[in-house]
C-alpha positions in Angstrom: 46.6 79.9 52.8 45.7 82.0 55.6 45.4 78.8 58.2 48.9 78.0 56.8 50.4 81.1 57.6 48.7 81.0 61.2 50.8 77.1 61.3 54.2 79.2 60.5 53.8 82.5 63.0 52.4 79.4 66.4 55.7 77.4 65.2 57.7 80.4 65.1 57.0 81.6 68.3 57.0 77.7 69.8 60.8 78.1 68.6 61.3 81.4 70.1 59.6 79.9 73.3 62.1 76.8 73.6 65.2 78.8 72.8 64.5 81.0 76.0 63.7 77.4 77.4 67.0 76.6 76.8 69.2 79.9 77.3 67.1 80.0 81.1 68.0 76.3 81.6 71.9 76.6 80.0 72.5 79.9 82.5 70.9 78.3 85.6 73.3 74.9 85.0 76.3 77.0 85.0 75.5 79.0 87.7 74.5 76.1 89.9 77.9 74.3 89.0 79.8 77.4 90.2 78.5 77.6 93.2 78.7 73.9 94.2 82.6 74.2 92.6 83.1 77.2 95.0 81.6 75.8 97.8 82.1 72.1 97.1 85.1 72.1 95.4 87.2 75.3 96.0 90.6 74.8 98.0 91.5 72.7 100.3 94.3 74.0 102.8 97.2 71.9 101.6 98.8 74.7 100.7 100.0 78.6 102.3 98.9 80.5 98.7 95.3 78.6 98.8 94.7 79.7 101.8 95.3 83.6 101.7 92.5 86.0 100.9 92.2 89.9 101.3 92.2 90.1 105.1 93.9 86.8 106.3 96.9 85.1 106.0 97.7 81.3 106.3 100.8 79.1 107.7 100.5 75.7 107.6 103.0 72.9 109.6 102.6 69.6 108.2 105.4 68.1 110.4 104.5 66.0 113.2 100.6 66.6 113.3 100.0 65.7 116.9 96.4 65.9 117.6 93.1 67.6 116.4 92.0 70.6 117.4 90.2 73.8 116.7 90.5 77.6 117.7 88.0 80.5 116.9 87.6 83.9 118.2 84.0 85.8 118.9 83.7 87.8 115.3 81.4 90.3 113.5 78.2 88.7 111.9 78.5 87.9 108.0 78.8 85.6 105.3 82.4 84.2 106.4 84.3 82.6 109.7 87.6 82.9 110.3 89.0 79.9 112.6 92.1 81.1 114.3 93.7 77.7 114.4 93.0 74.0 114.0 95.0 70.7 113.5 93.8 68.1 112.0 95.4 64.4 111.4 94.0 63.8 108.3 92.5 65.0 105.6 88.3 66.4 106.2 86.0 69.4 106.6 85.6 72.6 108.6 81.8 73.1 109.3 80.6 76.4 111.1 77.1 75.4 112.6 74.3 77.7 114.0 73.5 76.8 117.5 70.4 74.7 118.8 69.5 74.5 122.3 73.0 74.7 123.2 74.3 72.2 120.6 75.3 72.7 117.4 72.4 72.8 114.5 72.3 73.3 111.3 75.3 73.8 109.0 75.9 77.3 107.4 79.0 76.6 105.1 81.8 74.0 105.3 85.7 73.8 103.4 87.8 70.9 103.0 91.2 71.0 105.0 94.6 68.8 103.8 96.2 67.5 107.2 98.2 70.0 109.0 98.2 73.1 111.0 96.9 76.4 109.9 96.2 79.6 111.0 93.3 82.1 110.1 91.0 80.1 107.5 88.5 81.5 106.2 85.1 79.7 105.9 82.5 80.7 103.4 78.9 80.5 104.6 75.6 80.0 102.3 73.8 81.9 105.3 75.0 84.6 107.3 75.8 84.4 111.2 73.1 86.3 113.1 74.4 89.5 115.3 74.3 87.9 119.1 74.1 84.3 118.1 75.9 81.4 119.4 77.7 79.2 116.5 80.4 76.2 116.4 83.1 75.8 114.2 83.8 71.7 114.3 86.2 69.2 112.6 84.2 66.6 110.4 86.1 63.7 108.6 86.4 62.9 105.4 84.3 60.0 103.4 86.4 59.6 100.2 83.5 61.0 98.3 83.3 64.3 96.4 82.0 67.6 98.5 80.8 67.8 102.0 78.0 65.5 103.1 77.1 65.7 106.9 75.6 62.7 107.1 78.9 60.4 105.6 81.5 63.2 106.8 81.0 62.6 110.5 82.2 65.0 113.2 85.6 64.2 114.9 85.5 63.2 118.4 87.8 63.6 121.3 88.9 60.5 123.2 85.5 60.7 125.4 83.5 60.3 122.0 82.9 64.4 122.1 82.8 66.3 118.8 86.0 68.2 118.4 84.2 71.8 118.1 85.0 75.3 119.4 82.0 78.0 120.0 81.8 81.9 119.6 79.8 84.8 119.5 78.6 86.7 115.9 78.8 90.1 117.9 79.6 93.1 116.2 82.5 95.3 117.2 81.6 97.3 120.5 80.9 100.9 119.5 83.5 103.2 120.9 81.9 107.0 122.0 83.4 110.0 120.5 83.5 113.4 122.5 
């Protein structure tokens, strides 16, 4: 009887065991599909109401998209780049990379653009710009497939085969003295 009872409390707390098993697994899933919705999936800038958050505002000009380009301004270090302009012909991404060397590096955050013209986009990062760095906001194409991939969503190049890219500065705001 006693070995019996013993059986009941193990299976008991083996149940108790896999439903935290399960609750830590179920809240992790959704969590990780958020994030890869927000970044992945979020908005692309076909629109001027996608585009608008708390400190920017968008226009876009889908008529007569003549070439690509991109346009960004030095900026305070943080979790977010705002490009001040960029065309683009079709469809594709907005990657902000770190700088290596005096190239671009590795990618920080990327959002899908619709063809068009727009002004002040914000770009989420996973990592924050670094006070004093060097970074590159650069046009990358677009493979068909769903979210960004950096090895299938290629940078666009100029006519000489360059990347179509723009650099700044993560500086903060020059401190202005007080008498």
């Amino acid at each position: 009887m006693e070995q019996e009872i013993g059986n009941m409390q193990e299976n008991r707390q083996g149940q108790a065991g896999n439903r935290k098993l399960y609750m830590t697994g179920g809240v992790s899933f959704v969590a990780g599909f958020l994030l890869a919705w927000i970044f992945f999936g979020g908005s692309s800038a076909g629109s001027v109401a996608e585009n608008r958050d708390q400190n920017n505002t968008a226009s876009v000009n889908d008529s007569m998209v003549a070439q690509n380009a991109i346009s960004v301004k030095n900026q305070a270090p943080g979790f977010a780049v705002v490009v001040a302009s960029f065309t683009i012909e079709h469809e594709g991404w907005i990657a902000i990379h770190e700088d290596r060397g005096g190239a671009p590096g590795n990618i920080l955050g990327a959002r899908k653009v619709a063809a068009g013209t727009v002004e002040n986009l914000n770009i989420p990062l996973l990592r924050a710009t670094k006070e004093g760095s060097t970074n590159y906001a650069m046009l990358h194409g677009e493979d068909g497939l769903s979210g960004f991939n950096y090895k299938t969503d290629a940078p666009l190049t100029d006519a000489s085969g360059k990347p179509i890219m723009a650099s700044f500065k993560a500086a903060a705001a020059p401190k202005v003295a007080t008498q």
